[in-house]
PLY file of the C-alpha trace (Angstrom):
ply
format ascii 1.0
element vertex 278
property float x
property float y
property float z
element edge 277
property int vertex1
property int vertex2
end_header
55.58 -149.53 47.45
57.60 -150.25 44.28
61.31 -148.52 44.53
60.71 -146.37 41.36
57.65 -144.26 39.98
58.15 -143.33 36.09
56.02 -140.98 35.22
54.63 -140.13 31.86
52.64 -137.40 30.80
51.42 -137.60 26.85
49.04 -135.85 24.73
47.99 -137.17 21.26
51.45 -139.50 21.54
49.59 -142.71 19.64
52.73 -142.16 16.91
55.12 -143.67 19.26
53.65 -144.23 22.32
53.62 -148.36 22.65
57.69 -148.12 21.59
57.70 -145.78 24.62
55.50 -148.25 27.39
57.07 -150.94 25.72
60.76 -149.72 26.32
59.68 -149.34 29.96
57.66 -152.95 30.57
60.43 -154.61 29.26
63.06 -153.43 31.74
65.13 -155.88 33.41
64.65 -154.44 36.51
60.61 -154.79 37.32
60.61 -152.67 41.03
58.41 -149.94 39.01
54.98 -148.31 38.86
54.49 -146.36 35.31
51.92 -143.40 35.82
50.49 -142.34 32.85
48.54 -139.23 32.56
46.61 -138.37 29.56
45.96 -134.54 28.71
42.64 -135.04 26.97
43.84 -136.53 23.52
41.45 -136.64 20.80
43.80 -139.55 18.22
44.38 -143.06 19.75
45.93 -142.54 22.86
43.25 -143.42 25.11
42.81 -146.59 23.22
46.74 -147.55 23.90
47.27 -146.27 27.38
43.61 -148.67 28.29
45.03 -151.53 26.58
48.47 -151.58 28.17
47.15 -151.10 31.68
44.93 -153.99 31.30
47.57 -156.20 30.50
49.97 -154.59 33.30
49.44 -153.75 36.82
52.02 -151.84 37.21
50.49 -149.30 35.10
48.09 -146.65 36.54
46.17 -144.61 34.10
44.74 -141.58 34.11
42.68 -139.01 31.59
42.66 -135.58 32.18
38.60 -134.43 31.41
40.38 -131.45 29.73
43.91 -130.19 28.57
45.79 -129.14 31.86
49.24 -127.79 29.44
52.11 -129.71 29.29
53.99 -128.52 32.74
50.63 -129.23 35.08
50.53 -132.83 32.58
54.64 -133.33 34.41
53.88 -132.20 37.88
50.43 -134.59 37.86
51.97 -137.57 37.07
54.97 -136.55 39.95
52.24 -136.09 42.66
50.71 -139.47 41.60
54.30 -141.28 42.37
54.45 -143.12 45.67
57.93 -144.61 45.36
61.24 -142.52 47.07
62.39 -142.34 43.48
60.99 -140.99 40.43
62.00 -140.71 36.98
59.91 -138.74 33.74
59.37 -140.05 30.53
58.95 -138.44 27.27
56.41 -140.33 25.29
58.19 -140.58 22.19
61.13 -141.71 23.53
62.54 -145.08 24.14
65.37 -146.73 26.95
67.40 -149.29 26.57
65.64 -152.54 28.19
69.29 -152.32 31.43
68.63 -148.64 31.98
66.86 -149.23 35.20
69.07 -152.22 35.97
72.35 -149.92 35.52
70.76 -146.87 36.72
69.39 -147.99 40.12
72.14 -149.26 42.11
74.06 -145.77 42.19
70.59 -144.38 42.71
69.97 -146.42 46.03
73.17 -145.29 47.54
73.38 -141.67 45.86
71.12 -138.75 46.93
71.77 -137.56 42.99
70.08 -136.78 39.98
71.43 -140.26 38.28
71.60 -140.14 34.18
73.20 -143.08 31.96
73.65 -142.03 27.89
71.54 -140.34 25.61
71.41 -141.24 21.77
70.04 -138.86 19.83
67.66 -140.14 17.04
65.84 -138.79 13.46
61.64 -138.12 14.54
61.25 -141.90 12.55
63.80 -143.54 14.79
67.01 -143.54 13.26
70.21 -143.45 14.87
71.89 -139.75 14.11
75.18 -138.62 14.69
74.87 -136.08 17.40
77.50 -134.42 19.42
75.25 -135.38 22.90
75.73 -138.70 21.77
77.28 -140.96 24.59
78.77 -138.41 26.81
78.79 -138.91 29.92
77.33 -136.30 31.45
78.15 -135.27 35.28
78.06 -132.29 37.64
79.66 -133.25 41.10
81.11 -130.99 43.73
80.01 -128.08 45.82
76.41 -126.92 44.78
77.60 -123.67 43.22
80.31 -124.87 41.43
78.04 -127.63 39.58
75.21 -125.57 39.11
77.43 -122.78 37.24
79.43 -125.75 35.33
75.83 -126.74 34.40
74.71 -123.07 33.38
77.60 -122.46 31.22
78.09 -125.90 29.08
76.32 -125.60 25.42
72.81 -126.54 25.53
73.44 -128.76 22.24
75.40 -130.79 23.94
72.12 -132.61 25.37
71.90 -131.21 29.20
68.56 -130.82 29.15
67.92 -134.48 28.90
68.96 -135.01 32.20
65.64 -134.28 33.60
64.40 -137.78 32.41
66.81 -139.08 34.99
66.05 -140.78 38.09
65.48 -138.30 40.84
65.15 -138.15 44.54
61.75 -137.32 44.95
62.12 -134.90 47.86
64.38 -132.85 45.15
61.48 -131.55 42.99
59.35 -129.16 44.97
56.30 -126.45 44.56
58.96 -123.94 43.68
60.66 -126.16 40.64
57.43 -126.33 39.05
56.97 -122.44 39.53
60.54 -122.20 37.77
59.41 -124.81 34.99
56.68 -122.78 34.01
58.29 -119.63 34.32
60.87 -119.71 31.86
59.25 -120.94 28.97
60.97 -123.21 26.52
64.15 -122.86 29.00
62.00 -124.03 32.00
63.92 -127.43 32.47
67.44 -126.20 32.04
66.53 -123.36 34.91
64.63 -125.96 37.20
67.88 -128.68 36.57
69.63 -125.83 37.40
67.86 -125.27 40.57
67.84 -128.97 42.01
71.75 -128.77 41.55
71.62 -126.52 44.35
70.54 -129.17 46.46
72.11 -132.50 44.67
74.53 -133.24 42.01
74.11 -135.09 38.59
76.05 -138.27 38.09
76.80 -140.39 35.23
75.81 -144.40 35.99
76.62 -146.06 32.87
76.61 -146.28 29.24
73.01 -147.44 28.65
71.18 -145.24 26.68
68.08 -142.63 26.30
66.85 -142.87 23.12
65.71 -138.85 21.95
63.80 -138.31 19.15
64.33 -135.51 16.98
61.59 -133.08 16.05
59.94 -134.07 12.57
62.10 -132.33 9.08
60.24 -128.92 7.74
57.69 -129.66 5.11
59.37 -128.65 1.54
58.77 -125.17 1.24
58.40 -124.05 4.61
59.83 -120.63 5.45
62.70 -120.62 7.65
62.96 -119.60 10.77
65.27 -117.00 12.33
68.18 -118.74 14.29
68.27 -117.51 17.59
71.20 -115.07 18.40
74.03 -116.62 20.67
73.08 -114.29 23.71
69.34 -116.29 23.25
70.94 -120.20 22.78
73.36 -119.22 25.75
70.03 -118.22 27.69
71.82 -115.44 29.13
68.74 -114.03 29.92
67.11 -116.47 32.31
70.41 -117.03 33.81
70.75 -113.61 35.09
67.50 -113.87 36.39
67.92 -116.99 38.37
68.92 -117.53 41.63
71.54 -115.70 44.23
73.26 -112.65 43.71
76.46 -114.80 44.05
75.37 -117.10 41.36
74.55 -114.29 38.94
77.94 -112.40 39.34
79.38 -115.52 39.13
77.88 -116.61 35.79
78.46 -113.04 34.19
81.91 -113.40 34.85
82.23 -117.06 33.36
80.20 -116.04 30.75
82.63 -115.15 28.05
83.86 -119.03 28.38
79.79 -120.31 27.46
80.13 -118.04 24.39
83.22 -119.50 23.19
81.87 -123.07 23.95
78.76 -122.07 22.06
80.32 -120.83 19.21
83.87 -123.20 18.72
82.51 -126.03 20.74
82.12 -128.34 17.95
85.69 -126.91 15.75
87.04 -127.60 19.52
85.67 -130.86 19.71
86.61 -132.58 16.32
90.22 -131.04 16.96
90.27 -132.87 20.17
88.89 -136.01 18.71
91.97 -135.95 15.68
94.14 -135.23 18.38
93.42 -138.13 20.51
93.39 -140.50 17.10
97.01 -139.84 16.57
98.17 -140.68 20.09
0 1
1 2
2 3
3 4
4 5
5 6
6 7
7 8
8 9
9 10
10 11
11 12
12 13
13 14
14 15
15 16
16 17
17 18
18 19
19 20
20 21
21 22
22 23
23 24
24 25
25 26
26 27
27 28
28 29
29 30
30 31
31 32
32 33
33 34
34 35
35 36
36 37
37 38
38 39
39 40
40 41
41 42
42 43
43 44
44 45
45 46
46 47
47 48
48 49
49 50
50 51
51 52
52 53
53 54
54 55
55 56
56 57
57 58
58 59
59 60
60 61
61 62
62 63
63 64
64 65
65 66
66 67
67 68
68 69
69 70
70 71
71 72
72 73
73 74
74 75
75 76
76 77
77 78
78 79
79 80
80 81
81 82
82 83
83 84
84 85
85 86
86 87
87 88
88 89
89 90
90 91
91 92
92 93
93 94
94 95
95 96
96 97
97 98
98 99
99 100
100 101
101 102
102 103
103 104
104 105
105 106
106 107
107 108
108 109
109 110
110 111
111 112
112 113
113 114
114 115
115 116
116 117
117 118
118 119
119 120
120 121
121 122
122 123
123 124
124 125
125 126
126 127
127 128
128 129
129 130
130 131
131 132
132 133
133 134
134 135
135 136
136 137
137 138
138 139
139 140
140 141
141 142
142 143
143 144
144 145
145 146
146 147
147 148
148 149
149 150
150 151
151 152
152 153
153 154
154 155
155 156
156 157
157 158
158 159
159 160
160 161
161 162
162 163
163 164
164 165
165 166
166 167
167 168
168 169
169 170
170 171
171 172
172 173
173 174
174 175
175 176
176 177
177 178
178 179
179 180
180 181
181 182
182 183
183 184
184 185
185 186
186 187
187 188
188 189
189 190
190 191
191 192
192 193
193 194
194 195
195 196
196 197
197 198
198 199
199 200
200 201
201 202
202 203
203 204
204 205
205 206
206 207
207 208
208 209
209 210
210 211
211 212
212 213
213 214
214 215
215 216
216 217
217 218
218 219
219 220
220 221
221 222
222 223
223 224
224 225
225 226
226 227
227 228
228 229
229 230
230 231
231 232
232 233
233 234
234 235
235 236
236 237
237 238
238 239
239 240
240 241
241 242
242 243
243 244
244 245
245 246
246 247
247 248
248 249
249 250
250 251
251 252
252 253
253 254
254 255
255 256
256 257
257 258
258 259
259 260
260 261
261 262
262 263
263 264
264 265
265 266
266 267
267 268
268 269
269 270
270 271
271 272
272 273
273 274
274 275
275 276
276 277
């Protein structure tokens, strides 16, 4: 039984799919099986996933004989893992080659979601500046306390990302994958949300998740509406989540994830020209 099961779900990924096996072969640390589940792609994905499990058997490959939707592509490729711990990956992403190697150790001795850096890049792979960029990202303490912190910090300042993590199997259950899928494009924050109740996330060290941006609009495109600050705050789903005791308490912090939302980033540079001139 290897210590680690990385799972990765991909459908037509061929774009950047070998940076993303590649990023995980090449680890320093080698204790890993890479499940790799393939929801019926019709470009070259097939043709990479067979060639890179041929050359590694650490890789176990699967094709789904039709398209199962992305959140039944995530939960196969978690049933497949045999290892204790388990970690997703997106198939256009890319880790530093020490993110298992720095990641691990606090994993072993931490029953914790366990998360290093992210680096936020443009859809071609260039580093952008991004205000997730290298923060260290961490909610410790008692289960309601961290799982409100979580609820109420800005969702641009890369939270989300801490579901490709490396999590104590036993942490995901039947009921996080009802919550996935049950909250549309907010399904990971309210799942991550959910698995606080029952572990914290901690910070491991400064290597880095590489995230890929989605591609630029085409010249020309039409705009789309921004979403109103009640619908990025996801006050919504948040009401609808959880105990009566979380909900009261999140409408009553709520006021402070507005302010974040809206004079985070004025907040931010402030503190950053403060901390210059000290």
């Amino acid at each position: 039984m290897p210590e680690i099961s990385i799972g990765l779900p991909v459908y037509n990924g061929s774009c950047h799919l070998r940076t993303a096996i590649n990023s995980v072969l090449q680890q320093s640390f080698t204790d890993f099986e890479l499940i790799i589940s393939d929801n019926s792609s019709t470009d070259e994905t097939e043709q990479i996933c067979r060639e890179f499990s041929g050359l590694d058997s650490r890789i176990r490959y699967f094709r789904q004989e039709v398209n199962i939707g992305v959140i039944n592509n995530f939960q196969f490729v978690y049933q497949q893992a045999t290892a204790p711990l388990f970690k997703w990956m997106a198939h256009d992403d890319w880790l530093d080659l020490d993110w298992l190697s720095q990641l691990m150790p606090v994993a072993r001795t931490r029953r914790a979601i366990v998360f290093g850096h992210l680096q936020m890049v443009t859809h071609d792979g260039q580093a952008m500046e991004h205000q997730a960029n290298g923060r260290a990202m961490q909610y410790d303490g008692p289960a309601l306390w961290r799982q409100l912190a979580f609820a109420i910090e800005p969702a641009n300042l890369g939270k989300a990302n801490t579901i490709y993590g490396i999590i104590p199997r036993e942490t995901i259950s039947q009921e996080s994958f009802r919550i996935f899928s049950g909250y549309d494009g907010a399904g990971d924050v309210i799942m991550l949300t959910d698995c606080l109740g029952r572990v914290p996330i901690v910070f491991a060290g400064p290597s880095k998740l590489f995230k890929r941006s989605a591609p630029a609009r085409p010249l020309g495109a039409a705009k789309t509406k921004r979403p109103s600050l009640f619908q990025r705050t996801m006050l919504g789903q948040f009401l609808s989540f959880g105990s009566m005791t979380f909900r009261v308490a999140y409408l009553m912090l709520y006021p402070l994830a507005m302010v974040r939302m809206k004079y985070g980033r004025k907040f931010r540079r402030i503190g950053a020209r403060l901390t210059g001139m000290i």
